[in-house]
C-alpha atoms as an extended CHARMM CRD file, in Angstrom:
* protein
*
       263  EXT
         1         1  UNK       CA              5.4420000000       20.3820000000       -2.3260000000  PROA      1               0.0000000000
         2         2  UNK       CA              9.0050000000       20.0810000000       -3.4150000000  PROA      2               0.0000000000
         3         3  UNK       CA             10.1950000000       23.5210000000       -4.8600000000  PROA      3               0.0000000000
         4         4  UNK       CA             12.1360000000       21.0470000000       -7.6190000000  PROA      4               0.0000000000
         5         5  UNK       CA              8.3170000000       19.4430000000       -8.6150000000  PROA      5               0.0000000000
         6         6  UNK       CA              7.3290000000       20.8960000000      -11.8880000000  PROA      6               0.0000000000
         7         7  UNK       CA              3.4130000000       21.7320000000      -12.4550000000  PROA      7               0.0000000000
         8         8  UNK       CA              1.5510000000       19.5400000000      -13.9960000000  PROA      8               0.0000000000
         9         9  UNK       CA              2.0880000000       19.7060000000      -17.9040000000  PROA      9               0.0000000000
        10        10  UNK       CA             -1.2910000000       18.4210000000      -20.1500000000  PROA      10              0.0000000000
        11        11  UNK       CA             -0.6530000000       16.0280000000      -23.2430000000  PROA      11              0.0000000000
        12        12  UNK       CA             -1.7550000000       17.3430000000      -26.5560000000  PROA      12              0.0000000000
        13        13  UNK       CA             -4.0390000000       14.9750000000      -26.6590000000  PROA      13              0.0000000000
        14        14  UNK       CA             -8.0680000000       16.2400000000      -27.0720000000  PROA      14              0.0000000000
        15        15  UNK       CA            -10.2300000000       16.1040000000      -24.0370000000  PROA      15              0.0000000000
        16        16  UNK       CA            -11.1450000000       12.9390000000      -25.1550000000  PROA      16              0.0000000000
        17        17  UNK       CA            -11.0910000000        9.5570000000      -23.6780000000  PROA      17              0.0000000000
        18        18  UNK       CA             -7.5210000000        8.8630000000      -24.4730000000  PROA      18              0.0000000000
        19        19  UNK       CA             -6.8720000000       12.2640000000      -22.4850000000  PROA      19              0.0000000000
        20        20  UNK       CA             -4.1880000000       11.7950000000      -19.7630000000  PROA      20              0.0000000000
        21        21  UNK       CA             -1.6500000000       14.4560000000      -18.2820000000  PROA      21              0.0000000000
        22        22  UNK       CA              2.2850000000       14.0270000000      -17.6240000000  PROA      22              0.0000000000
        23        23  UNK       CA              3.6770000000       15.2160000000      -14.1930000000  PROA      23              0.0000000000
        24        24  UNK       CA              7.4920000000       15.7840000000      -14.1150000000  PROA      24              0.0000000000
        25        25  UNK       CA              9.3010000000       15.8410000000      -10.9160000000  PROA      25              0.0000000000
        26        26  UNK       CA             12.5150000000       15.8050000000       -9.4050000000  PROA      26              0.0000000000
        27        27  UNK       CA             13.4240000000       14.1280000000       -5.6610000000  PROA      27              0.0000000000
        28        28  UNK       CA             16.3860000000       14.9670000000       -3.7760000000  PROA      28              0.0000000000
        29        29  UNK       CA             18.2310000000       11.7300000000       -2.1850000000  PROA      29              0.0000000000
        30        30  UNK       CA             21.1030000000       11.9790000000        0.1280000000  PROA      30              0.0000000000
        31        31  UNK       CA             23.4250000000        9.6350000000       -0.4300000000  PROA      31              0.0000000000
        32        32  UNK       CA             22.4860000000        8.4680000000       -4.0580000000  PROA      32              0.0000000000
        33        33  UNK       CA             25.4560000000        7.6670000000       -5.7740000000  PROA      33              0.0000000000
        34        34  UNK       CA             26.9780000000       10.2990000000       -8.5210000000  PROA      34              0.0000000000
        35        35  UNK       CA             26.1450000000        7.9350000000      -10.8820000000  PROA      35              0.0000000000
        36        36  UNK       CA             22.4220000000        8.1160000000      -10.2740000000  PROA      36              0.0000000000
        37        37  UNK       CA             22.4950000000       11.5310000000      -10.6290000000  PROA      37              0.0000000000
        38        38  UNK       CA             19.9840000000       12.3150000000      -13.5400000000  PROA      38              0.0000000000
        39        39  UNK       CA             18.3300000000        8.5010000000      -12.9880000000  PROA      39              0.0000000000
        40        40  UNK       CA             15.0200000000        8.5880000000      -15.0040000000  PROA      40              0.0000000000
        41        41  UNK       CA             11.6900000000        7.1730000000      -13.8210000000  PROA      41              0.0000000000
        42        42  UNK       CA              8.1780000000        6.6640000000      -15.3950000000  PROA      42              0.0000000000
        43        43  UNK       CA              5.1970000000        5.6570000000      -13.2090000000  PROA      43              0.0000000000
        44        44  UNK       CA              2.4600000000        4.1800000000      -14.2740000000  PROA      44              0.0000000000
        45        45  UNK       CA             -0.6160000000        3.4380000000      -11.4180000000  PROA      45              0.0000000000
        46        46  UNK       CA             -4.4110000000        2.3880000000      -11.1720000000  PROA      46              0.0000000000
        47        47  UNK       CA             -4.6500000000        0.4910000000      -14.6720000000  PROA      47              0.0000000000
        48        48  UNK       CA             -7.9790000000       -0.6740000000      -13.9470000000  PROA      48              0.0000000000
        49        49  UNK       CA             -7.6180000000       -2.8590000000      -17.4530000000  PROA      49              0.0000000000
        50        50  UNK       CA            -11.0200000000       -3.5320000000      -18.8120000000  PROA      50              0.0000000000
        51        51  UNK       CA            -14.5270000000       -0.9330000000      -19.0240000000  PROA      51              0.0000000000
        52        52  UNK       CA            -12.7940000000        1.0560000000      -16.3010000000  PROA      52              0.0000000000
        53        53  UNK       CA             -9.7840000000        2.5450000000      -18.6840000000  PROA      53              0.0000000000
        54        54  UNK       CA            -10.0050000000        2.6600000000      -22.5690000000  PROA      54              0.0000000000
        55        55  UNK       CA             -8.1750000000        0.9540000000      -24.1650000000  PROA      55              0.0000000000
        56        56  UNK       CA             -6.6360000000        4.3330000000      -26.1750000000  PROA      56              0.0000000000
        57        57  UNK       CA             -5.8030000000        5.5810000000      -22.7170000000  PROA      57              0.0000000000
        58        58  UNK       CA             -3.2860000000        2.9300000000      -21.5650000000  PROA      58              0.0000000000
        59        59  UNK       CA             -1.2010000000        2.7380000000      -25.1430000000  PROA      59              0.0000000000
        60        60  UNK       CA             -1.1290000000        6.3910000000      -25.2860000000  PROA      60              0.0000000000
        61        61  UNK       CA              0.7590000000        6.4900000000      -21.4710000000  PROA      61              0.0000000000
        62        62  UNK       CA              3.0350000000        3.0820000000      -23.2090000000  PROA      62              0.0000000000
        63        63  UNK       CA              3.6820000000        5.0930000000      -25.9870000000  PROA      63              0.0000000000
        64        64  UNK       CA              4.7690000000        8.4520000000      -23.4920000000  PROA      64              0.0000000000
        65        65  UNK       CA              6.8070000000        5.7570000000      -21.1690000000  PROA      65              0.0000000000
        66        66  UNK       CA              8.7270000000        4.8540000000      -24.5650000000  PROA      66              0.0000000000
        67        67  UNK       CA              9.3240000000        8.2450000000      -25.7410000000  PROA      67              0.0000000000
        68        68  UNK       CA             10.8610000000        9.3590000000      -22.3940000000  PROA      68              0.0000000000
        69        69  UNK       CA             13.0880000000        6.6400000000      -22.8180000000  PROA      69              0.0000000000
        70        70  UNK       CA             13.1820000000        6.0540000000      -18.8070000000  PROA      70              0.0000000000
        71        71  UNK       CA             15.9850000000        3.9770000000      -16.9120000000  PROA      71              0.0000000000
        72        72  UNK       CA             13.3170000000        2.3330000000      -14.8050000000  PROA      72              0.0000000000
        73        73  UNK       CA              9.3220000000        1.6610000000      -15.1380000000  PROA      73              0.0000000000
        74        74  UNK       CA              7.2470000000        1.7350000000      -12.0910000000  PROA      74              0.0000000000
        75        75  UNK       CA              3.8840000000        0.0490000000      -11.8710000000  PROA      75              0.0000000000
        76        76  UNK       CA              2.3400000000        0.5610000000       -8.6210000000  PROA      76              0.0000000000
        77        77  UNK       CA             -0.8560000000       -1.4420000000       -8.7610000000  PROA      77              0.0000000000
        78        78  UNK       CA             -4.4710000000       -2.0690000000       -9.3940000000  PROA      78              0.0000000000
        79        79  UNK       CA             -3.8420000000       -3.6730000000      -12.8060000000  PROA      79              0.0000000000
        80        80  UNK       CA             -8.0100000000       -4.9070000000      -12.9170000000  PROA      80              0.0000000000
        81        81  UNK       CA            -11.2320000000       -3.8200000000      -10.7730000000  PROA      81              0.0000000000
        82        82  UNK       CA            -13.6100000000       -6.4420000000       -9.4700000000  PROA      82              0.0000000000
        83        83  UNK       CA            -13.9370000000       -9.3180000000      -12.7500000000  PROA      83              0.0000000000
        84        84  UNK       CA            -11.8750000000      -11.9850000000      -13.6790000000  PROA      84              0.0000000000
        85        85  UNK       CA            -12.8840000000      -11.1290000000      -17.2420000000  PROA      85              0.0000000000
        86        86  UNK       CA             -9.7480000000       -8.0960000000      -17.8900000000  PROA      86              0.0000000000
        87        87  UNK       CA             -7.1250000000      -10.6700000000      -16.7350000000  PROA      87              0.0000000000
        88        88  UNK       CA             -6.5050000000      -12.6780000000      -20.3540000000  PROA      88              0.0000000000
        89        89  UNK       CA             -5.7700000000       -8.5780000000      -21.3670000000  PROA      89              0.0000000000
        90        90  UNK       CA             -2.8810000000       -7.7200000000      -18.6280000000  PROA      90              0.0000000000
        91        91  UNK       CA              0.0140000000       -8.9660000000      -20.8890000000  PROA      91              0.0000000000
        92        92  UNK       CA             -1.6070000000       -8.2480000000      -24.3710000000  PROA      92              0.0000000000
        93        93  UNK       CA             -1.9070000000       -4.2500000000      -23.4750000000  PROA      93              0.0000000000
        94        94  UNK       CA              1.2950000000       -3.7900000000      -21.4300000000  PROA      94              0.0000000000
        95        95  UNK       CA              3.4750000000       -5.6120000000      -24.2370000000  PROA      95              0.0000000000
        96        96  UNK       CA              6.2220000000       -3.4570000000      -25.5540000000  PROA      96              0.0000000000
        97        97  UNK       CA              6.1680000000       -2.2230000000      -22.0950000000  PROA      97              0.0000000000
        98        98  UNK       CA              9.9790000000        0.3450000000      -22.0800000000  PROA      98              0.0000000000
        99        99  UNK       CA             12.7190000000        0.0760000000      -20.1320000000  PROA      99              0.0000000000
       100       100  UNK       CA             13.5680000000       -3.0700000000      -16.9930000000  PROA      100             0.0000000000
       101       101  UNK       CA              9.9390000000       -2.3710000000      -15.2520000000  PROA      101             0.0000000000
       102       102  UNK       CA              9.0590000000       -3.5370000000      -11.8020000000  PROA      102             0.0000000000
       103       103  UNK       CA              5.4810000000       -3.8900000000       -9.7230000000  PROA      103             0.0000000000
       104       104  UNK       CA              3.8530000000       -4.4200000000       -6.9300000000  PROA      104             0.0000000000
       105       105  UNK       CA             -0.2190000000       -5.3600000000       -6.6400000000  PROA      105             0.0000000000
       106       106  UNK       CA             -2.8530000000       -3.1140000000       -4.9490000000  PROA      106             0.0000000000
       107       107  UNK       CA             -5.8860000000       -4.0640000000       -3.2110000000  PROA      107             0.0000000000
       108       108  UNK       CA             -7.9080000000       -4.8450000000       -6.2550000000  PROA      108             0.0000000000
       109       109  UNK       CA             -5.4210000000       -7.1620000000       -8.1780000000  PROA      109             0.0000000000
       110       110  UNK       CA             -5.4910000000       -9.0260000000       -4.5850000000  PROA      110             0.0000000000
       111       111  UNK       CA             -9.7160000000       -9.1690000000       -4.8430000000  PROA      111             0.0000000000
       112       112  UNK       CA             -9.7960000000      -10.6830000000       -8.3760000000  PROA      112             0.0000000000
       113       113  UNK       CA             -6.5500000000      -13.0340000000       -8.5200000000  PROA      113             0.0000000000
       114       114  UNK       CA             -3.1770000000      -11.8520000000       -7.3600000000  PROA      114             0.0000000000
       115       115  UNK       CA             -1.2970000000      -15.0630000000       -8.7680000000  PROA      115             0.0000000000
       116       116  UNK       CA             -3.2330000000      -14.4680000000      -12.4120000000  PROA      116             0.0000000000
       117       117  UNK       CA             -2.1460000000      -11.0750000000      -12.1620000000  PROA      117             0.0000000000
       118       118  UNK       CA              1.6360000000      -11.3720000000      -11.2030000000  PROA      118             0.0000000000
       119       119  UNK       CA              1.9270000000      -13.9720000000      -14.0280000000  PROA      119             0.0000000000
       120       120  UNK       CA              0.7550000000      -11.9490000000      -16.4730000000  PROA      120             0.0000000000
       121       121  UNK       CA              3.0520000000       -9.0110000000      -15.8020000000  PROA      121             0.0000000000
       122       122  UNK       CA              5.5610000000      -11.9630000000      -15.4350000000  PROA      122             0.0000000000
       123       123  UNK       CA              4.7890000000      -12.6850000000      -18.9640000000  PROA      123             0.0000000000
       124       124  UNK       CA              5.5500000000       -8.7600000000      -20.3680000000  PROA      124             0.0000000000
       125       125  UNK       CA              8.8370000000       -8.9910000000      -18.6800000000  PROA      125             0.0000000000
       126       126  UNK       CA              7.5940000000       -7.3710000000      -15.5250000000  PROA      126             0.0000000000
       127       127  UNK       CA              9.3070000000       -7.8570000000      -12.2320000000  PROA      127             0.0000000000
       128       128  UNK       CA              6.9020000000       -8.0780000000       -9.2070000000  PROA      128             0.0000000000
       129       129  UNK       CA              7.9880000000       -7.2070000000       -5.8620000000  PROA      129             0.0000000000
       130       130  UNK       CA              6.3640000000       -8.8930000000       -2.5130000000  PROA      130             0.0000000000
       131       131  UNK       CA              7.7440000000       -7.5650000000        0.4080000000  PROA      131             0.0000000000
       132       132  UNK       CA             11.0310000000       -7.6780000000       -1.0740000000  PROA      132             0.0000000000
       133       133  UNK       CA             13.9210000000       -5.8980000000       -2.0010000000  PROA      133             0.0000000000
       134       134  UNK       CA             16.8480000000       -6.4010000000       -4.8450000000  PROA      134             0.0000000000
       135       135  UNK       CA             19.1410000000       -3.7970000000       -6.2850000000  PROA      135             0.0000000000
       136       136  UNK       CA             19.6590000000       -3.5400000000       -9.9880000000  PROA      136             0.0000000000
       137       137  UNK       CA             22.4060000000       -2.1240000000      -11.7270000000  PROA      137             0.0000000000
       138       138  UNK       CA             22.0360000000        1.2790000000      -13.1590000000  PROA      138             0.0000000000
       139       139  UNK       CA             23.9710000000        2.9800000000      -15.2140000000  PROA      139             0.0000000000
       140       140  UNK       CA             26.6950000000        0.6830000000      -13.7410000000  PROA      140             0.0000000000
       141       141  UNK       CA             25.8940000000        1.0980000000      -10.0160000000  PROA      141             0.0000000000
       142       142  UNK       CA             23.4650000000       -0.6320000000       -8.1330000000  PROA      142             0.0000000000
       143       143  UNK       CA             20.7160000000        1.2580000000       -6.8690000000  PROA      143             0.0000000000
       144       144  UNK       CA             17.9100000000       -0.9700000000       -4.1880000000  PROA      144             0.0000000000
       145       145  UNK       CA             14.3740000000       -1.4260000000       -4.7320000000  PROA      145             0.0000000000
       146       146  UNK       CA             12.0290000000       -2.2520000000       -2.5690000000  PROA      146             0.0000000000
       147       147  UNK       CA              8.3390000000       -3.5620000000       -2.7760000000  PROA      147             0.0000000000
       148       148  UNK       CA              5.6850000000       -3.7450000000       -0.1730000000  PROA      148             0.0000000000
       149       149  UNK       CA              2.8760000000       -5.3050000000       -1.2120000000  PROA      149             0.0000000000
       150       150  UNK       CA             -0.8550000000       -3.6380000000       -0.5020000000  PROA      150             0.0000000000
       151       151  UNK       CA             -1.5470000000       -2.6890000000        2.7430000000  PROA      151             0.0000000000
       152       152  UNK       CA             -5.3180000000       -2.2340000000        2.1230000000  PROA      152             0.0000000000
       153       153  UNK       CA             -5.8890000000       -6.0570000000        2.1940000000  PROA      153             0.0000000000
       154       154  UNK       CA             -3.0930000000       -6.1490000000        4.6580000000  PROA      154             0.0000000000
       155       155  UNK       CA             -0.8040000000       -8.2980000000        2.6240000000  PROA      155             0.0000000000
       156       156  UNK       CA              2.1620000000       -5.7050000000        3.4820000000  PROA      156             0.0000000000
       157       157  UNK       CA              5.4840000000       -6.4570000000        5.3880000000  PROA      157             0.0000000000
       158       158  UNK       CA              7.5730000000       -3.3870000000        5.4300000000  PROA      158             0.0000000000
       159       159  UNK       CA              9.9740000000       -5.1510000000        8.0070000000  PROA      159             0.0000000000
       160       160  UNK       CA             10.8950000000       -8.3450000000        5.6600000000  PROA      160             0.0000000000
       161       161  UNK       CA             10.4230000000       -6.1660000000        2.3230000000  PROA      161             0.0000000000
       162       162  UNK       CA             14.0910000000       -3.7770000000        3.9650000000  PROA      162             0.0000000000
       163       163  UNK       CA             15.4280000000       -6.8660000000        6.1640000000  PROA      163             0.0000000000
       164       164  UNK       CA             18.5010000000       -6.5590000000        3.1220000000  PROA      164             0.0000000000
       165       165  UNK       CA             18.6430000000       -3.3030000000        2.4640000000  PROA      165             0.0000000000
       166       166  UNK       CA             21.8370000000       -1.2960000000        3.8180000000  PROA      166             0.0000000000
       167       167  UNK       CA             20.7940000000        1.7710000000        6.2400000000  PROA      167             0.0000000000
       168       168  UNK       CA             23.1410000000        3.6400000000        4.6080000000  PROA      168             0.0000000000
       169       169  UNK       CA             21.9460000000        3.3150000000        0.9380000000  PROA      169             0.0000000000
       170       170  UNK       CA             18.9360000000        5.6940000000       -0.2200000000  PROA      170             0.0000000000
       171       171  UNK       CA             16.1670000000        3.2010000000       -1.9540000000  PROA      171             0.0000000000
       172       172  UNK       CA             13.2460000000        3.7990000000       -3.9860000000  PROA      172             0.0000000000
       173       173  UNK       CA              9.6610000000        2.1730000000       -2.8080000000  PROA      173             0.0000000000
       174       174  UNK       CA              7.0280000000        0.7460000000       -4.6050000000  PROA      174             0.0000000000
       175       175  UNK       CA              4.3650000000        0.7560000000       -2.5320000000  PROA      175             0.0000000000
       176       176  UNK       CA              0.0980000000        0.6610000000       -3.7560000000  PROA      176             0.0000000000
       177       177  UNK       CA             -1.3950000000        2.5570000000       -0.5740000000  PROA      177             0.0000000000
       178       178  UNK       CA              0.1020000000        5.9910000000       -0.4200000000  PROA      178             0.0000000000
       179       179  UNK       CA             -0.2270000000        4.8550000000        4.3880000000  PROA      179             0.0000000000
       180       180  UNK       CA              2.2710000000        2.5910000000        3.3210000000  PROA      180             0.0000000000
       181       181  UNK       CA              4.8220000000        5.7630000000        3.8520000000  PROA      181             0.0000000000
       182       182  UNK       CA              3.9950000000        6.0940000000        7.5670000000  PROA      182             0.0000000000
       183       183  UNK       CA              5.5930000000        2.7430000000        8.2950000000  PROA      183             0.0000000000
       184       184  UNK       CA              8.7230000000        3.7770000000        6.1010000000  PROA      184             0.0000000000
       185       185  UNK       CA             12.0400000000        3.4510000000        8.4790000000  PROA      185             0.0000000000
       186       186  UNK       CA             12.3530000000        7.3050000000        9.1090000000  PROA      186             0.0000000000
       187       187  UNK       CA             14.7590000000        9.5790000000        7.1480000000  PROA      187             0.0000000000
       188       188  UNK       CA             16.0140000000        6.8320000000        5.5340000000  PROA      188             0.0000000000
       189       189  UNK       CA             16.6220000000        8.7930000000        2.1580000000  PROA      189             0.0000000000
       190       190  UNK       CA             13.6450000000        6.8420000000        0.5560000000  PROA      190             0.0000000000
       191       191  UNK       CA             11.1610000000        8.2050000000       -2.3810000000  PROA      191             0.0000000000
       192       192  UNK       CA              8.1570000000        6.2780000000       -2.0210000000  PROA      192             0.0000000000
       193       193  UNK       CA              5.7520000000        5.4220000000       -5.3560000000  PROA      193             0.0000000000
       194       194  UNK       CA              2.1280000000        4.8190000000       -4.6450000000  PROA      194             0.0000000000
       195       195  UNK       CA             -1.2510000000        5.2560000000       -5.9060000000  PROA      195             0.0000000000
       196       196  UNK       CA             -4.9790000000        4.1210000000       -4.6150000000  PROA      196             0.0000000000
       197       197  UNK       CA             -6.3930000000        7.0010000000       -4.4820000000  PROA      197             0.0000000000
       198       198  UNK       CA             -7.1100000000        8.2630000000       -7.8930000000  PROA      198             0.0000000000
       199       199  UNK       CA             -5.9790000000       11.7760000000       -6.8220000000  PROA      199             0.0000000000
       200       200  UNK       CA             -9.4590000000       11.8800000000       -4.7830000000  PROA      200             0.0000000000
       201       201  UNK       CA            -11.2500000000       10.5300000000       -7.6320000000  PROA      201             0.0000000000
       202       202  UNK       CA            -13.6310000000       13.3260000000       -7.3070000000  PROA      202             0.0000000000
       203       203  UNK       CA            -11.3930000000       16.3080000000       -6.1320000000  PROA      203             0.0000000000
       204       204  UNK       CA            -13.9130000000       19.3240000000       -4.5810000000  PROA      204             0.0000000000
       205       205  UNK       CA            -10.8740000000       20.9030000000       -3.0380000000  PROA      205             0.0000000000
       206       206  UNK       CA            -10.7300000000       21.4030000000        0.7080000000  PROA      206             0.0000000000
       207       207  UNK       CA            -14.0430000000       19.8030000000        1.2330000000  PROA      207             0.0000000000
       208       208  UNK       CA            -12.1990000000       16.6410000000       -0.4040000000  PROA      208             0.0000000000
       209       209  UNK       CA             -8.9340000000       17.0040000000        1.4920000000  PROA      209             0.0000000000
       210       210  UNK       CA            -11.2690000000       17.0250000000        4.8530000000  PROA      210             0.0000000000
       211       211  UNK       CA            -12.8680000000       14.1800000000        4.0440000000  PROA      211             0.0000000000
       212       212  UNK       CA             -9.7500000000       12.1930000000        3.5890000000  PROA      212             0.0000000000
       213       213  UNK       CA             -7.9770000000       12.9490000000        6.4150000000  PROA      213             0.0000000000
       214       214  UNK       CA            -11.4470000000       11.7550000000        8.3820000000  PROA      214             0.0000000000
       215       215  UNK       CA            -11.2480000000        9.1330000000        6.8900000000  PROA      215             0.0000000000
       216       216  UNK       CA             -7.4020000000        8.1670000000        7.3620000000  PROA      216             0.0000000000
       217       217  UNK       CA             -6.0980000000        8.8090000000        3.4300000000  PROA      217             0.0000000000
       218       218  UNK       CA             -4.2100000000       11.9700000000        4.0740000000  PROA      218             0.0000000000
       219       219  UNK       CA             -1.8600000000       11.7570000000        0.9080000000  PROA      219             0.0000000000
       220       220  UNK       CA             -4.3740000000       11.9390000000       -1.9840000000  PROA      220             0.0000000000
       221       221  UNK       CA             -1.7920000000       13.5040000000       -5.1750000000  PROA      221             0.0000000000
       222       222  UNK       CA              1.4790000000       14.8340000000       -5.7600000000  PROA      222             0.0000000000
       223       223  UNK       CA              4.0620000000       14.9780000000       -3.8310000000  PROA      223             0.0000000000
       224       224  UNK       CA              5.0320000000       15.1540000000        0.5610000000  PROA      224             0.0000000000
       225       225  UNK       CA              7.8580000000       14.8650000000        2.7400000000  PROA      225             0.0000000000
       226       226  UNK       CA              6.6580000000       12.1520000000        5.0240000000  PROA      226             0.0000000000
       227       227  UNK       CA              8.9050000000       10.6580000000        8.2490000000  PROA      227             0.0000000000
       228       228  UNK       CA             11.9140000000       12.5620000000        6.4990000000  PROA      228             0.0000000000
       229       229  UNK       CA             11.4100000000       10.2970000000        3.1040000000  PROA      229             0.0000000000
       230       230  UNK       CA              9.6710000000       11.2790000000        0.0860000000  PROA      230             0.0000000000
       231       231  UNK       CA              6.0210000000        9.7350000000       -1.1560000000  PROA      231             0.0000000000
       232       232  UNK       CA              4.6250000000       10.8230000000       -4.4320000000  PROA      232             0.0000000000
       233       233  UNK       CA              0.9900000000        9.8300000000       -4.9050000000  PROA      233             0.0000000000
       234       234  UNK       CA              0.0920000000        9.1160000000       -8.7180000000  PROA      234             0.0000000000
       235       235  UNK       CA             -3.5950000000       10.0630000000       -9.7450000000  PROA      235             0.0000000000
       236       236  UNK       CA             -3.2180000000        7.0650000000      -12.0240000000  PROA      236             0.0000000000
       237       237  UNK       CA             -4.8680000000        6.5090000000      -15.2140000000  PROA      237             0.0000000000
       238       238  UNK       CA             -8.3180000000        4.6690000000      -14.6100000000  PROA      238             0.0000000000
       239       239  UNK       CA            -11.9380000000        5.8260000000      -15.2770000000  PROA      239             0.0000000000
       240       240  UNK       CA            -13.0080000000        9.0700000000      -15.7810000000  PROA      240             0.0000000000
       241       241  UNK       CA            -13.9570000000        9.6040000000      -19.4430000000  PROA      241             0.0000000000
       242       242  UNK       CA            -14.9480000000        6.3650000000      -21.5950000000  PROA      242             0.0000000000
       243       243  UNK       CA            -16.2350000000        4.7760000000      -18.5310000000  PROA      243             0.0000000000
       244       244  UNK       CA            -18.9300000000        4.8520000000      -16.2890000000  PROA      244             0.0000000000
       245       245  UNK       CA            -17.3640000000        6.8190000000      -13.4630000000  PROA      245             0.0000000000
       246       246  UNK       CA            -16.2630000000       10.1980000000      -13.8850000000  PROA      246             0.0000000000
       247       247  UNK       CA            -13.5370000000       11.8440000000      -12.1020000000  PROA      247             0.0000000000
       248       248  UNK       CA            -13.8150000000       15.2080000000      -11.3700000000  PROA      248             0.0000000000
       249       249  UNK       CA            -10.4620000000       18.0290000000      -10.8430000000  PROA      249             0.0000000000
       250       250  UNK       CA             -8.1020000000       14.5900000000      -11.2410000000  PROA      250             0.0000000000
       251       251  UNK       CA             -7.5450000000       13.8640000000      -14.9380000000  PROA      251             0.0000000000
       252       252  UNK       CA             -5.7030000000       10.8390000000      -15.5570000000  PROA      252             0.0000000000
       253       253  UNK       CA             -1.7810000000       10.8850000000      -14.4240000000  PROA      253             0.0000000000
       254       254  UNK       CA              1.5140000000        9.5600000000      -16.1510000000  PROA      254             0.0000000000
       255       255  UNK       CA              4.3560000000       10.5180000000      -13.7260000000  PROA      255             0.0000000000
       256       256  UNK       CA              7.7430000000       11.1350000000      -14.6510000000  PROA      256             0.0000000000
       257       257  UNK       CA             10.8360000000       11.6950000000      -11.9140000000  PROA      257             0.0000000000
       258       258  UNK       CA             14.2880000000       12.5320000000      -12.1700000000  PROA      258             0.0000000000
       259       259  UNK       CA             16.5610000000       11.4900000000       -9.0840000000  PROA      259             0.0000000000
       260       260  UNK       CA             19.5270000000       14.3200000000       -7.9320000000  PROA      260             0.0000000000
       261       261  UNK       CA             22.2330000000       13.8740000000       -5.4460000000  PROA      261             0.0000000000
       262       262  UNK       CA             21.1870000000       16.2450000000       -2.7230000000  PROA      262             0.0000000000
       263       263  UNK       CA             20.8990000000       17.0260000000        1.0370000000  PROA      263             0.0000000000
């Protein structure tokens, strides 16, 4: 892990089903430009709107996102589960959402409607990325984006999504499956932001980590150095307590990042 990665720091919130904990890290880009020195970030990941997240949950992480007062918002995906049902709710609990925020989908906002659920966030001011890039202008420089949609269901393009993107420039990736980083052009000066994998959902330690390698999911939480670019891999904030499937050793995750010039 980074040596600049702080540990994890719990809310004071109760153990209760609003519970959630902030992460606050700090990525090294070559290249970024002075004025992105000290660029805020908040990541949000794994919604799961509906009986899979309380309701408390997701305004308490809003109402976090708005205190830090971030320069960008990162959603990276799974915004509903399996059910039409959750989609009507999309823009009605995001609204209010802080700061110029920009998505992508995962591979369950693809199973249940990906146009429904791109509109809404469309609605709350959202920008959703599909295999695309743009740069936006922060604190008075431009600094690229890029967006890959999921590569779960295979709807991913990493070659179109950086066809416009400068060699030279560092960017920052949105990107749902945390494998999505292995097709990353190499030592590009790139911090990847994914999610998926709940932090292993049900985290037994080792015995977890095994399994997901054997099963191809080596980045479960936190962050790596992958291909000479950075990937951080939010636990996200759906299920555990409130619904019907527990997590276990992975609470619920709001991520916060601060971007420094660096080698």
């Amino acid at each position: 892990m980074n040596p600049t990665a702080h540990p994890e720091m719990p809310s004071l919130r109760p153990r209760s089903a609003a519970y959630f904990e902030t992460t606050h890290t700090v990525l090294s880009l070559p290249g970024l430009h002075p004025a992105h020195d000290g660029v805020r970030i908040a990541q949000l990941s794994d919604l799961h709107i509906g009986t899979a997240t309380p309701r408390a949950r997701i305004a308490g992480a809003l109402q976090a996102v708005r205190r830090a007062q971030p320069d960008l918002v990162f959603l990276t995906g799974d915004f509903v589960t399996h059910s039409r049902y959750p989609l009507p709710r999309i823009a009605k609990e995001l609204a209010g959402m802080a700061g110029p925020a920009f998505a992508v989908l995962g591979n369950h906002d693809h199973f249940v409607d990906a146009r429904a659920v791109r509109t809404a966030l469309e609605e709350v001011g959202c920008t959703v990325l599909v295999n695309e890039s743009l740069h936006v202008v922060v604190r008075g420089e431009p600094l690229f984006l890029v967006g890959i949609d999921d590569a779960v269901t295979r709807h991913d393009d990493v070659r179109r999504a950086f066809q416009h993107v400068p060699q030279d420039k560092p960017a920052l990736v949105l990107a749902h499956a945390p494998s999505t980083a292995d097709d990353l052009p190499e030592a590009r000066s790139l911090a990847c932001f994914s999610g998926h994998t709940h932090g292993g959902h049900l985290h037994f330690g080792a015995m977890t980590q095994w399994i997901a390698d054997k099963l191809g999911q080596p980045y479960l939480r936190g962050l790596y150095k992958v291909r000479g670019n950075w990937l951080y891999v939010s636990r996200g904030l759906g299920f555990g307590r409130g619904s019907l499937v527990p997590r276990v050793a992975s609470e619920p995750e709001v991520a916060f990042f601060e971007l420094r010039a660096g080698s």
